[in-house]
N, C-alpha and C positions, 0 to 999 in steps of 0.2 A: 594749356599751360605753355608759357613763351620760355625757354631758357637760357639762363643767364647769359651774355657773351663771354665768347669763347668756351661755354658746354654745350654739348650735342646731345641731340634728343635722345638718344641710345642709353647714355649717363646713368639722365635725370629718369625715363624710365629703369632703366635698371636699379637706381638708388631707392624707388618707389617700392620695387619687389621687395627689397629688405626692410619694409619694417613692419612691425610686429604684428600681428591678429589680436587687436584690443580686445576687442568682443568674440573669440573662442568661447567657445560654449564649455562650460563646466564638463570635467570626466564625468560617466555615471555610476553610481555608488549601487552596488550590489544589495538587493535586499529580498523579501520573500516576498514575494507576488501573490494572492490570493485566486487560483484559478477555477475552483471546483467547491460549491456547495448547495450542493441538493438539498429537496425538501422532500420528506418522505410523502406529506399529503399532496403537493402540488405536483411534484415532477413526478413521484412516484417510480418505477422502476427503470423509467425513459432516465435516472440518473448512469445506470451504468451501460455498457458497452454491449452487453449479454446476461441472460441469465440462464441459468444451468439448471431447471427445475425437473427433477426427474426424466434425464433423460433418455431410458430405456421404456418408460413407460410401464415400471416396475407397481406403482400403485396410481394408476389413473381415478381422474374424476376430484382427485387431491392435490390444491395447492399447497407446497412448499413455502412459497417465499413469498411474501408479503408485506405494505406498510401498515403497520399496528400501532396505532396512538402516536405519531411521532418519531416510529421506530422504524425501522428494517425488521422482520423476523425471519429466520429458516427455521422451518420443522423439519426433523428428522425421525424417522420411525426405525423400528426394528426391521421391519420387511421390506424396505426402500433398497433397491439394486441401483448400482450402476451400471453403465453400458459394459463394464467390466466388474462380474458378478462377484468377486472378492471385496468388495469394496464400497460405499455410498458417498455421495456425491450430491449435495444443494449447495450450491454456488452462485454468484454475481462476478463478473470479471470486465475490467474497464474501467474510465471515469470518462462520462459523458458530460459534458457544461452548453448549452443551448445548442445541442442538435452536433457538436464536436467534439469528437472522443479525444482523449489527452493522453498522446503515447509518453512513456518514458524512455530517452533517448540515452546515447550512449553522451557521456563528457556531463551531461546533467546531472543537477540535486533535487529530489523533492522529497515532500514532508507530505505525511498526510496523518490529520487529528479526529480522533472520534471516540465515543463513551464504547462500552462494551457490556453486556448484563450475560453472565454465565450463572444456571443454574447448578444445582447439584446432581441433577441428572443426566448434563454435560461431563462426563468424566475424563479424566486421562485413562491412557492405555498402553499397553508394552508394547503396540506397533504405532505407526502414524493414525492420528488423529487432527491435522492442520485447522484453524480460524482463518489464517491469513495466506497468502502467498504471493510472488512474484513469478511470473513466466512472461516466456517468448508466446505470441500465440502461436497455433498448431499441435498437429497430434504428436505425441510422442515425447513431448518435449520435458526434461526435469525442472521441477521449480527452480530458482536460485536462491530466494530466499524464503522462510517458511517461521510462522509462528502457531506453535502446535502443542495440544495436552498431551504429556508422554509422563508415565508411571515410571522414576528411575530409583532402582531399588524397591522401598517400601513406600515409596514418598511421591503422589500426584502432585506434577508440577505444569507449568505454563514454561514455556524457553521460547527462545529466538533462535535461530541456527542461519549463516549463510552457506545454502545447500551445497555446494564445491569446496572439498577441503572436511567438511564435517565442523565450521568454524562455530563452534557456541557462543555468541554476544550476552547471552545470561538468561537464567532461570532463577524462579521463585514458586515459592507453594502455592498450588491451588486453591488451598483451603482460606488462601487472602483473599483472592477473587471470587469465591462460588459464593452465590444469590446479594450481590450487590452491585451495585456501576462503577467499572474500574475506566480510567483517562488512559488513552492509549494515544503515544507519541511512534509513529517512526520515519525516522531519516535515510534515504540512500542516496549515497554518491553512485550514480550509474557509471560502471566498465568495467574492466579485467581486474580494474588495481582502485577496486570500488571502496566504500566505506559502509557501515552501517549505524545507527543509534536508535535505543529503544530504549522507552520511556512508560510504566504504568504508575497509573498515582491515584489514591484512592482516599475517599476520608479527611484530606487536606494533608496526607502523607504521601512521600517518593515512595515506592515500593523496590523499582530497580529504576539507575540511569548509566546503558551500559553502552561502549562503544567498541568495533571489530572494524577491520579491514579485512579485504575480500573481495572475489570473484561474483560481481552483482551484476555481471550482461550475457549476453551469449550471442546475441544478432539482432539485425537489425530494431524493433522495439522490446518494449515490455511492458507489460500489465499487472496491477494489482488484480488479487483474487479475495473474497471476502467470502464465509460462508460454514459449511459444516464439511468436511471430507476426510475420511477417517477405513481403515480397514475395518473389516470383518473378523481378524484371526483374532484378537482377544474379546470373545467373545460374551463373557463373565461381567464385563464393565460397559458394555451395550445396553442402553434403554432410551424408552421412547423419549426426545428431549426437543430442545431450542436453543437458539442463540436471538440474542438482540442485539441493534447494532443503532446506533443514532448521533445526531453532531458532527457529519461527515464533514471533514474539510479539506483542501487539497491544496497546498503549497508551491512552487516552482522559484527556486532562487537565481534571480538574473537581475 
């Protein structure tokens, strides 16, 4: 490029850098990413991270956890120990997607959707009973958020709680959920000053669509827990039972 007389090439390049980037690439628009869906015949338990099948060795020779038509199942028995004798423990912990586990990070949102079958043999109880949870892995560590059958008053219920704070996001009767497929939605904003929503729907009805803020990290990752883990001290409301779990899907908004 020759320039005009009497302009110098400094100018005309210079005059070049000011103008506009025609072709800027569009911002990118936030939406839910679909990162995680297992199949219980194909992937089979290679879907999670871990699994927690009797790990004391409290009833040997007996699998817990299994794919059943479709399903995830845990059995839990009455004589099933955990490593810590007060207590029973059949769990899966993780989301694995071709061979890569999907931590949840601090500043992140995910969603994870799946059916749920509770029988009537599944009860609440006046101590911890948990289906679901969040932790840091490692030992020692408290869950942050936990969805658990707890007997409050006269009345078996299912609730949400984000464990820091004692923050209740909502409860509903059990007796909506036992021996049918209930739609289980939940949402966390992962950190200090996290978020929570939870969502059952059953029958082509909302049952609860409840939302809480809260303390949903602790360090570095986090994991979903899925499965049966419940005390021993209410003893009365203990029997031999199962959970189903199927339709896993795993969300990431970015």
């Amino acid at each position: 490029m020759n320039p005009a007389p009497g302009v110098g090439r400094r100018a005309v390049l210079g005059g070049a850098l000011t103008l506009p980037l025609l072709a800027a690439a569009p911002a990118h628009a936030a939406s839910w990413r679909l990162r995680w869906n297992p199949d219980p015949g194909s992937t089979g338990l290679n879907a999670f991270e871990g699994v927690e099948d009797d790990r004391a060795k409290s009833h040997p020779g007996v699998k817990h956890i299994y794919p059943q038509g479709g399903a995830y199942r845990f059995d839990m028995h009455t004589r099933d120990r955990d490593t810590s004798t007060d207590r029973q423990r059949q769990e899966v912990r993780g989301m694995r997607q071709n061979g890569t586990v999907l931590n949840w990070r601090d500043g992140e949102t995910w969603r994870v959707t799946y059916s749920m079958y509770i029988p009537s043999s599944l009860k609440a109880t006046t101590s911890f009973t948990h289906i679901f949870q969040t932790k840091m892995p490692g030992k020692g560590t408290s869950p942050l958020t936990v969805m658990s059958l707890r007997h409050v008053g006269s009345t078996p219920t299912v609730e949400f709680k984000i464990f820091g704070g004692d923050v209740l996001v909502g409860r509903v009767d059990l007796a909506r959920l036992h021996n049918r497929w209930t739609d289980v939605e939940i949402e966390q904003r992962i950190g200090n000053s996290g978020r929570v929503r939870w969502v059952l729907r059953s029958g082509g009805s909302t049952l609860i669509d409840a939302s809480k803020n809260g303390d949903t990290f602790l360090d570095d990752v986090i994991r979903p827990k899925w499965g049966i883990y419940r005390s021993l001290s209410d003893s009365a409301r203990l029997e031999n039972c199962h959970l189903l779990i199927r339709d896993l899907r795993g969300y990431q908004y970015v």
